[in-house]
N, C-alpha and C positions, 0 to 999 in steps of 0.2 A: 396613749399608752398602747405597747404593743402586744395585743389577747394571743391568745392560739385563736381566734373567731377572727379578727382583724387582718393577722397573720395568713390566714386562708385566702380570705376575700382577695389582698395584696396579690397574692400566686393565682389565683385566679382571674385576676386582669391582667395581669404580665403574658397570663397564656395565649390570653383573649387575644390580647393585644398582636403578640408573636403570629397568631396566624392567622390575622390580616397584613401584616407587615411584607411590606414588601418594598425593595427602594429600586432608583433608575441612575445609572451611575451618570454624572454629567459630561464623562469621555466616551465621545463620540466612539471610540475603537473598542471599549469593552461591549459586549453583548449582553443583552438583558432579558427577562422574560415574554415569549412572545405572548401573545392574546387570539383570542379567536375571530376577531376583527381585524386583524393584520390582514391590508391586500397583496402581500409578498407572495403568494404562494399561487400556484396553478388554480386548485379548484379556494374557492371560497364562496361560502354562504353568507345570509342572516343570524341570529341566532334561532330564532323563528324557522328559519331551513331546518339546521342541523337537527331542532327539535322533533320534527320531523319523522327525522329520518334514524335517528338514534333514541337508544334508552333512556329511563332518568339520570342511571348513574354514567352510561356510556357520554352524555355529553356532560356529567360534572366532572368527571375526569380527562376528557379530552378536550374540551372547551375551555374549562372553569379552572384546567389545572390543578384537579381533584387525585385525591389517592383512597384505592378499593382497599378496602381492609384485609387486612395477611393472612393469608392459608386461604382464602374466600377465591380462589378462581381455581376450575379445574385445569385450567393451561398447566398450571404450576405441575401436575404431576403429570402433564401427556410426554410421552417422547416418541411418539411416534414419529413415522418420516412424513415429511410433510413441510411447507412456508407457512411464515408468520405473517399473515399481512394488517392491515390500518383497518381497524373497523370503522371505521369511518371513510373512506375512499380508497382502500380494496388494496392498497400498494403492497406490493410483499417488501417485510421489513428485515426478516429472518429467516435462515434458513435450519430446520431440524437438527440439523448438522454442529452446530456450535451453540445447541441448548444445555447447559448441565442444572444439579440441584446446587445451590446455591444457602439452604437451610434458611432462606430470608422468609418465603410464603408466598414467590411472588414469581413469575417465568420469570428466567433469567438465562443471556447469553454471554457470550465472551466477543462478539464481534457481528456489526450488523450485515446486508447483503449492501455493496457497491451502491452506492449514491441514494441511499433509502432513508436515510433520517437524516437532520440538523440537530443541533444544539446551540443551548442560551445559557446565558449565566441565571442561575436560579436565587436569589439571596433571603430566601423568606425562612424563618423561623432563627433569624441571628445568625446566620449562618449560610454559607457559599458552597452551592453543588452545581452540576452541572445537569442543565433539563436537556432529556431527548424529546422530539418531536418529528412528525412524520414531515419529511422535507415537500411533499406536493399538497397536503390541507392545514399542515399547519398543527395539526392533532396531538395533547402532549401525552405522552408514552409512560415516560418513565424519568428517571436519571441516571448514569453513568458514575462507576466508581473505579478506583486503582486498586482493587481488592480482586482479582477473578483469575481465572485460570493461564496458564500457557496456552495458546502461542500470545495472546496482546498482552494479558494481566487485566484484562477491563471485567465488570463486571456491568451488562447493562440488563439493571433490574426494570422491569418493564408490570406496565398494571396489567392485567389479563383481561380488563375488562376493555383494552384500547385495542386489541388485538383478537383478528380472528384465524384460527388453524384450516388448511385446506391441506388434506392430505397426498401424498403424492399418488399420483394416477397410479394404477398399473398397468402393466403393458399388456398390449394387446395377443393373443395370439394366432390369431388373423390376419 
């Protein structure tokens, strides 16, 4: 018999279930989720490294393929001028310049800096997006969407907790 108590439980393994889900498509040409053990990439660690060298939440998000919870990074509201780079291996990913507000809670750009991030096919929660990761550790960012501003339309919402700001210098007058 189906309770409202049953009926609960039911949704609540479905959830459960949903975000551990995750599949690997068996064509060879689709792209799939990378991992933090992938030796594809320039620098690669341990997990044991990474741990290291990063926070709790910075390697559940960059590692583990984790998402920071919205409005929770100061990123989101800086616009300073200044790159975005990989907290985890320092690559600048973004430039100032193509940051806008996005209303999501989360930094977000419209287009990355020239050869700074890859993408996978993301298919976990029933559902297909596309994951950004930082192209030299491997580190996952964010996701990529067709919802964003002129000039691309992209919106690549990014966790703030993968990403460190480095302001721009200023000039010397000397």
């Amino acid at each position: 018999m189906l309770t409202r108590r049953n009926f609960g439980l039911a949704t609540a393994g479905l959830i459960a279930a949903a975000a551990g889900y995750r599949t690997v498509s068996s064509d060879a040409s689709e792209e799939t989720m990378t991992t933090s053990t992938d030796t594809a990439f320039e620098i690669t660690k341990t997990p044991e490294e990474w741990r290291k060298i990063l926070t709790p939440e910075q390697f559940y998000v960059l590692r583990e393929h984790g998402t920071e919870r919205a409005g929770s990074s100061p990123l989101d509201k800086n616009y300073a001028d200044g790159t975005y780079e990989c907290a985890a291996c320092d690559l600048p990913l973004f430039s100032s310049k193509t940051k806008f507000n996005s209303g999501t809670g989360w930094p977000s750009f419209y287009q990355p800096l020239d050869g700074a991030i890859g993408t996978t096919s993301d298919r976990s929660f029933f559902m297909t997006r596309t994951e950004v990761h930082c192209r030299r550790c491997g580190g996952h960012l964010g996701h990529v969407f067709n919802d964003g501003p002129a000039p691309t339309g992209l919106r690549y919402c990014m966790n703030g907790v993968s990403l460190k700001f480095v302001p721009k210098a200023e000039k010397s007058t000397g």
